[in-house]
N, C-alpha and C positions, 0 to 999 in steps of 0.2 A: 326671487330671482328666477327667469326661466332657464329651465335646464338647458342644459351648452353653451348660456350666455358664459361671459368671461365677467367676474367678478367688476366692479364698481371700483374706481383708484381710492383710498384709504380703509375701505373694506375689512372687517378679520379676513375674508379669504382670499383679500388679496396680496398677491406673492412679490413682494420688493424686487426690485431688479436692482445688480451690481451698478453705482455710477462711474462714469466713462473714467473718472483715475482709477480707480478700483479693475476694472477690464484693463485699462492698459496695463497696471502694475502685474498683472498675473498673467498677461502675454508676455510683458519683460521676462517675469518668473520663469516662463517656460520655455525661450527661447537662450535662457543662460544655462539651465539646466539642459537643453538639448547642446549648447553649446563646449559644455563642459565635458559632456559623455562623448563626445566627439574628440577631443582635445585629447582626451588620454586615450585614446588611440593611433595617435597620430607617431609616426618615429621621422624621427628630423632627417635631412638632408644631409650629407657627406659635406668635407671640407671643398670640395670641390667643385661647389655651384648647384649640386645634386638639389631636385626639388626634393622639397618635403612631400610625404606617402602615409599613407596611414593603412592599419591592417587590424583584423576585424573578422571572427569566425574564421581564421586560417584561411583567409580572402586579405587580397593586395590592392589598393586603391590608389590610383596615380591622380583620380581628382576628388576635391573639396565635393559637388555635384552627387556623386558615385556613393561617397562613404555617407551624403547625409541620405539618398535615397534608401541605403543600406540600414543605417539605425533606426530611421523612420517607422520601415517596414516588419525589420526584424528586432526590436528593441525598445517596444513603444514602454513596457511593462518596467523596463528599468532606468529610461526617462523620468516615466513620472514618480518612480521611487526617487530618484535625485532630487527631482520636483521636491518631493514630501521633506525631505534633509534639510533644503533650502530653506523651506519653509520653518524647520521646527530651529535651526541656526538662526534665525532672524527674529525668532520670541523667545531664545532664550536668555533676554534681559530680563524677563519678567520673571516673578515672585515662583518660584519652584512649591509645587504644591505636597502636602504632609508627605511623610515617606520616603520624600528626596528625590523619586520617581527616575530611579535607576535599575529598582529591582520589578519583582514579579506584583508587589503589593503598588508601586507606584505607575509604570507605564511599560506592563512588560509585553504589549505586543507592537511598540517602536520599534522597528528594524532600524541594525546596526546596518552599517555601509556592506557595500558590495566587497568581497576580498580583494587583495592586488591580486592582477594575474600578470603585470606589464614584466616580470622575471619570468614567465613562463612560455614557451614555445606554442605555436599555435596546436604544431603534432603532439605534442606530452596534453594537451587539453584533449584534443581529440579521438585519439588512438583508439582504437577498435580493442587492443587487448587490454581488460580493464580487472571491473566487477562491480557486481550489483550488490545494493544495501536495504537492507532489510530493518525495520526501525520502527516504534512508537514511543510516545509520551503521552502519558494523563497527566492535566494537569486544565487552570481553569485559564481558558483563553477568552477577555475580556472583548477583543475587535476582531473574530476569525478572520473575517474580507481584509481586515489590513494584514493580519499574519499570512494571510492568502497570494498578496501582490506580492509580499516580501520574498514568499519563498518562491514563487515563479520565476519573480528576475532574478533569484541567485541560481534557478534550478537550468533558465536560459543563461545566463552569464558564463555557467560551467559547463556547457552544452551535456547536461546531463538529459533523460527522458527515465519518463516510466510513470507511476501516479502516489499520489499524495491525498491523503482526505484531511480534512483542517475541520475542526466542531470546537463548539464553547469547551468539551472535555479535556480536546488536546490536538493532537495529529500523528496519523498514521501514515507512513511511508515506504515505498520500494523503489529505490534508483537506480540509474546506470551508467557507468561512464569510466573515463582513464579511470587510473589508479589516483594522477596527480589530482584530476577533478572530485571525486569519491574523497579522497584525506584533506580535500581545503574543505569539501560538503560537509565532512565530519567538524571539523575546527571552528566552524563558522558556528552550524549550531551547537557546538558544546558553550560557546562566547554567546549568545541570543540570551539576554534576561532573562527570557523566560525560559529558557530550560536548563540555564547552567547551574545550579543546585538540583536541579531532579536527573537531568541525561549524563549519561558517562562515556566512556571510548568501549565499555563493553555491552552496551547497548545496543549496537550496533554489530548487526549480522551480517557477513561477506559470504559471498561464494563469487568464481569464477565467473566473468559476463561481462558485460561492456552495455554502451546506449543501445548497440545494435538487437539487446536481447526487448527490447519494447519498441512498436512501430512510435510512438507520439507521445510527449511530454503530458498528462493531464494532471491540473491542480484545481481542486475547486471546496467548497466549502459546502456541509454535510451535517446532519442531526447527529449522526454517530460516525466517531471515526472506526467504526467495526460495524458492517450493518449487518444486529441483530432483529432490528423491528421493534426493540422497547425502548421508551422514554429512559434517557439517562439519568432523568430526575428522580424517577419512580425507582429503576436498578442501577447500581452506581457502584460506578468500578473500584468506589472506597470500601464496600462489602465484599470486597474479594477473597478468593482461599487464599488456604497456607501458602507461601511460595517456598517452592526444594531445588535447591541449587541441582546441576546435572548431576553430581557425584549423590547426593542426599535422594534424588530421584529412582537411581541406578540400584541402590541399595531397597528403596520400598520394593520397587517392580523383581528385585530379586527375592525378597522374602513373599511378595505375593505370588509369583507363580512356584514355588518349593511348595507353601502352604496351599496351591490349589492343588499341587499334582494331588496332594495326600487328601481333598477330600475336604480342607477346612481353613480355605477360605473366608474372610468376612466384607472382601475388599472389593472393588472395580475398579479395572485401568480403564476408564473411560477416555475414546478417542471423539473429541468435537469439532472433527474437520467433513469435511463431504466424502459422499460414498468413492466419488472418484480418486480422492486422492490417497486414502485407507484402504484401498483394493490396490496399489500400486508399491505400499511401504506401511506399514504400524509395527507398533509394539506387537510382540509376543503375548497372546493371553487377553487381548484387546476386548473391548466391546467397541463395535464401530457401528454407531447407526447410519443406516442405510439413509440420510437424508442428501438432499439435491444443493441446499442452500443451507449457510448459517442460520437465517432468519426463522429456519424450522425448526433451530436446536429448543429454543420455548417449549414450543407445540410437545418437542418428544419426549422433555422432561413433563411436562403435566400428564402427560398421556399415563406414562410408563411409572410414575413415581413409588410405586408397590417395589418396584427392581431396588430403587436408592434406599427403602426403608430398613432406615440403622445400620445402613453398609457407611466403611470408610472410601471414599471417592479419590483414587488417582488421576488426575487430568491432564491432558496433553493437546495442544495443535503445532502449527507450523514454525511459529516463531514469539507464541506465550500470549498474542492481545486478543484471540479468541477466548482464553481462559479466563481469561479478568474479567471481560461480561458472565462469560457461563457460569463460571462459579459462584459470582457474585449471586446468578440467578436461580443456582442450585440451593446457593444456601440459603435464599429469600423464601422457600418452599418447606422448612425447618424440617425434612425428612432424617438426611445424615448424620449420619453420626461426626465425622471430617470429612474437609473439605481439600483437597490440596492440588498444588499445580504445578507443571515444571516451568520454571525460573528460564526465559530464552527459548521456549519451545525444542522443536523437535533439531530445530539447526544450533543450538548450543549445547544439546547432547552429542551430538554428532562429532561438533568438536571436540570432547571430551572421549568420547567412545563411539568410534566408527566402526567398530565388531562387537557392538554392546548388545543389547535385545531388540534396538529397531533394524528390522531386517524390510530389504528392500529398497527404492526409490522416496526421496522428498519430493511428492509435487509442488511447484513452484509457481505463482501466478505472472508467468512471465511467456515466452517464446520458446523458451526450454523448455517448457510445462513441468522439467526433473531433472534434480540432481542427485549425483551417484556418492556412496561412501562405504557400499560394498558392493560384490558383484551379483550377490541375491536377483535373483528373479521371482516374484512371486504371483505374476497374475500370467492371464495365458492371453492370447489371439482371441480374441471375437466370435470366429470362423472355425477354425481349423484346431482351438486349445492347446498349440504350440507354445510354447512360454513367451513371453513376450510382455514388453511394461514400457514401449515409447507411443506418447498419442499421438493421435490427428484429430482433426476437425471431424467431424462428420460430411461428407461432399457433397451431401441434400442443401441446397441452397437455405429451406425452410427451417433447417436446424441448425443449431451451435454447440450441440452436443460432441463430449468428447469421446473416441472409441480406439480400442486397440483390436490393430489388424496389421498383423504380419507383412514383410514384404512380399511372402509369395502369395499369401490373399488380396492383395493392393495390387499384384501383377495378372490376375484373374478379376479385377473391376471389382472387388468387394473391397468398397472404401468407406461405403455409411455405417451409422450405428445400429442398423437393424435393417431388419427385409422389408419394411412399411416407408421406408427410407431410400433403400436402396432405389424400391419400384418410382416411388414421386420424384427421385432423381434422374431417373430416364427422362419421367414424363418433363420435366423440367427442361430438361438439354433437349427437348424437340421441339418446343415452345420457341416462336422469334423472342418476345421477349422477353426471355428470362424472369419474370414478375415473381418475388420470393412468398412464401408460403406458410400462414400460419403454422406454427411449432407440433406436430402430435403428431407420437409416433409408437412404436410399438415398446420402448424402452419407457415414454413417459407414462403410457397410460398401464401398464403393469407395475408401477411402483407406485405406492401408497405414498400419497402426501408425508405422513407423519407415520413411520413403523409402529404396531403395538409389538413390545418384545413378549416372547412368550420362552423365558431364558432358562434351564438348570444349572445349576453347580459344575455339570456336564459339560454344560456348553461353554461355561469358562475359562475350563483349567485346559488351555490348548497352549501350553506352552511348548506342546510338539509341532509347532505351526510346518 
């Protein structure tokens, strides 16, 4: 066959086309299913002749016209989940296949229905005073793209935003929204086959926030729902450390920094979050590598592995699913003596002890960039080394790094994260067009990809932080 012909009709490569019942039946399909998701939107008319109205995103629709241009536009994603309902409602006459295909070993990435919300106000979905949720699950997710649609129309249904990663392992998540939206998001997936034997209601980390704390909803599907850079086949979050509840965690980091003041130590509270967000808030007594990205934490453990040899390993991040790879990939390197981690990260110690030993700011990967649990201050200004721990952006167009700089150095135009920064930002704002600028600046090219520590006993026992 010459190449960009189109295959010969009975062909192996040639590709069957639907026959015209077959098309029309799945136009029906999809014009009942659009028809349906409209219908329950709709709220009747008064006794009194009142047309019928439908209402949609705390939007009012006085025509049929309006509310389908409305779902169309903005609801295509949980259409064709109805779609898919429709579909699995009409095969199941057929023969249920082993397992009963209710749980995790039968079909567990079938999304259940979307929640009712028709009891609920449009304002109690929407409200601006809410909070954002913080969450993962490992576990093996058989269709991610279909666990993927699911969670977007429920994540659009509840006008929640913020991002979600979905991998064969599992998914990882941070949302936002009401309170009322956030407690049906929690209910929904505690009920999902697939995670209701693994996820619980304490799995699920809150702090103060709303949708407004993330500009856009992203969901999408990913090799790792943590991007470390290793194959989860190769390190796998089943080789994980010890997990230590906050109170059991409280208790080690208190007998390791007593035992380092004095000199004899054998332990490391190891921090594996980025350098930004450990200059901002850590434990007491910390080792925090100075890295940019997760995906260097690998690099720093091979480098530096002389530091872990025969030492006991404390581990900590944000909210526990950085632990689960690193440790995983601490202990694949069989230096340690233990391995351990805290259970809920740094945001379910907090709840437990918010004048415990982390002192300072939780960075957050959100618009808040931090949240507070004490009034610590532990990093300074940029500029001027006034105490200080709220970021910005960097204002160089060319970079997205983050910098702390005081109001009264932001009131003096020092707003970038360096003087290599500052100056291509002038040059920038005299430019007509504005054209952004490869990344390098004076912050990146002074810091070493991958730190080699070069650490004492010394250097550890700083539990006078």
């Amino acid at each position: 066959m010459v190449p960009g012909e189109a295959p010969p009709p009975g062909s192996a490569a040639a590709e069957p086309q639907p026959a015209p019942a077959a098309r029309k039946q799945r136009a029906l399909a999809r014009r009942k299913a659009f028809s349906l998701f409209v219908r329950a939107k709709e709220v009747p008319g008064g006794g009194g002749g009142e047309a019928a109205r439908w209402q949609c995103c705390g939007q009012a629709f006085p025509e049929r016209a309006a509310v389908h241009r409305h779902v169309a536009t903005q609801h295509a994603g949980e259409v064709g989940l109805a779609l898919q309902q429709l579909a699995a409602e009409a095969g199941r006459g057929a023969a249920a296949p082993a397992g009963g295909g209710g749980g995790p070993q039968g079909c567990p990435e079938v999304a259940r229905g979307l929640p009712d919300t028709s009891h609920v106000s449009p304002d109690a979905l929407t409200s601006k005073e809410g909070e954002v949720l913080l969450y993962y699950c490992y576990c093996e997710v058989k269709d991610p793209e279909k666990l993927c649609a699911w969670q977007k129309a429920l994540c659009q249904h509840l006008h929640l935003t913020g991002k979600v990663r979905i991998a064969s392992e599992g998914i990882n998540g941070t949302v936002g929204g009401s309170k009322v939206a956030t407690n049906l998001y929690i209910e929904v997936m505690l009920s999902q086959p697939l995670f209701k034997d693994i996820l619980c209601r304490d799995d699920f980390k809150s702090s103060a926030g709303g949708a407004h704390c993330f500009p856009d909803l992203r969901v999408g599907v990913f090799e790792e729902i943590v991007p470390m850079g290793i194959d989860p086949k190769k390190v796998s979050y089943k080789e994980t450390g010890i997990h230590l509840s906050p109170q059991e965690f409280h208790k080690e980091v208190e007998q390791y920094l007593s035992q380092a003041n004095q000199g004899q130590s054998d332990t490391i509270l190891l921090d594996c979050r980025n350098f930004y967000e450990s200059k901002i808030g850590h434990f007491q007594g910390c080792l925090a590598p100075d890295i940019r990205k997760f995906s260097y934490f690998p690099s720093y453990v091979d480098e530096n592995l002389e530091l872990f040899k025969n030492k006991r390993v404390l581990m900590y991040c944000t909210g526990g699913i950085r632990c689960e790879r690193g440790s995983a990939y601490l202990r694949s390197k069989a230096v340690c003596r233990e391995v351990y981690q805290l259970k809920g990260g740094i945001h379910k110690y907090l709840e437990e002890f918010p004048d415990g030993f982390y002192r300072g700011k939780l960075f957050v990967f959100d618009d808040r960039y931090a949240i507070c649990s004490n009034e610590d201050i532990i990093s300074a200004c940029r500029y001027c080394g006034t105490l200080w721990d709220q970021y910005k952006l960097c204002s160089s167009q060319h970079c997205r790094q983050l910098v702390l700089t005081c109001p009264g150095c932001r009131k003096k135009g020092l707003t970038a994260c360096c003087p290599v920064c500052q100056e291509k930002e002038l040059k920038v704002a005299s430019r007509a067009s504005g054209q952004a600028l490869k990344e390098e600046c004076e912050c990146t090219r002074r810091r070493p990809r991958v730190p080699i520590e070069h650490i004492s006993q010394s250097t550890l026992d700083t539990g006078k932080d």
